[in-house]
Phi, psi and omega in degrees: 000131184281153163233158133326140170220125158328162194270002183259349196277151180253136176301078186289136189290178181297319205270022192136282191309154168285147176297147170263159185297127192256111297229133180296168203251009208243343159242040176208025168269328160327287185299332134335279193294319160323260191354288175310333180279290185322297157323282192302352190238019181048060151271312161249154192233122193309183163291130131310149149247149139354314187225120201287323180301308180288328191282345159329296217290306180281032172078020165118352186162219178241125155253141179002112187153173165251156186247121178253111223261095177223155200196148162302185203271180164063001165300344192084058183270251173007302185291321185280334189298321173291306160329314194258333156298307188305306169308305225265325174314312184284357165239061122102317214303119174255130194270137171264150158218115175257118211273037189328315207253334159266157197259166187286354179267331196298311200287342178265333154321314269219272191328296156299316194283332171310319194260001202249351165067033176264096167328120169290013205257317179303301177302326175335288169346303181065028179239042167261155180281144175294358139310307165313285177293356216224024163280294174318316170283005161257351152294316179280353153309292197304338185291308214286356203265324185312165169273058197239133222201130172226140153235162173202141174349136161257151214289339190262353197097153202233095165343156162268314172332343217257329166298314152289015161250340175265355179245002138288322164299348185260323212284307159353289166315314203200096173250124174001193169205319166201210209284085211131306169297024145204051159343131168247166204233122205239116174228127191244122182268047354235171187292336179301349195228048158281112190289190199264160169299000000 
């Protein structure tokens, strides 16, 4: 069924809302083609990852976008998530790791025992060898000079608002130069347990 519209009436979408305007494609090609040249001349560079196959596989790392990490449970998502947070903190790159289901001694164990080439569980624990523990404590010298940030769940739920304020908040901390040359790496620990505003 056809309808009439005045010829002054604005155009509505399914839910309502007004259509937005729409935008010719001649005013974002520019800015486009910047970008791609600013890639090819390595001025932006992707995230490292770790693993020389996978960043092969995305084109040198992780680029701008979201990366959706899913696996049954106890496979070790959390670890590689940590892993891949931990490399990128260690090539300048600054990392958030937002903990939703760990707590700050669990994510910082974690952390330490990664760099220190230590079972963080054995630190959990306390059942590390004093070899062990004097690893961890020069891993954590080394932790602390990173650009690496935590958060972790709160007893109400961890707004999704909360996320674009930690990630103004990061830019703050560590700003560009130009449009790309310093990606930051937002890693959510996990999204199903996000809370309500």
């Amino acid at each position: 069924i056809l309808e009439h519209h005045a010829a002054d009436a604005v155009p509505l979408a399914p839910d309502g809302e007004p259509f937005r305007e729409l935008r010719p494609i001649r005013s974002f090609l520019g800015a486009a083609l910047e970008r791609a040249e600013r890639r090819r001349t390595r001025q932006e560079r992707p995230i490292p990852l770790p693993w020389e196959s996978v960043a092969a596989q995305l084109g040198g790392g992780l680029w701008p976008g979201m990366h959706v990490l899913v696996s049954g449970t106890g496979v070790g998502k959390t670890t590689l998530a940590l892993q891949a947070a931990l490399h990128a903190a260690e090539h300048g790159t600054p990392v958030a790791y937002v903990g939703l289901e760990l707590d700050d001694l669990q994510v910082a164990l974690r952390l330490v025992g990664e760099r220190a080439g230590v079972p963080w569980s054995k630190l959990y624990l306390g059942q590390g060898s004093d070899q062990e523990h004097a690893a961890a404590i020069d891993a954590m010298a080394d932790l602390e000079k990173l650009p690496l940030y935590l958060e972790t769940g709160k007893p109400g739920g961890w707004p999704a608002s909360d996320l674009s304020k930690l990630v103004a908040s990061m830019r703050a901390k560590h700003p560009e130069s130009g449009p790309g040359s310093l990606p930051m790496l937002v890693v959510l620990d996990f999204l199903q347990i996000i809370g309500g505003e």
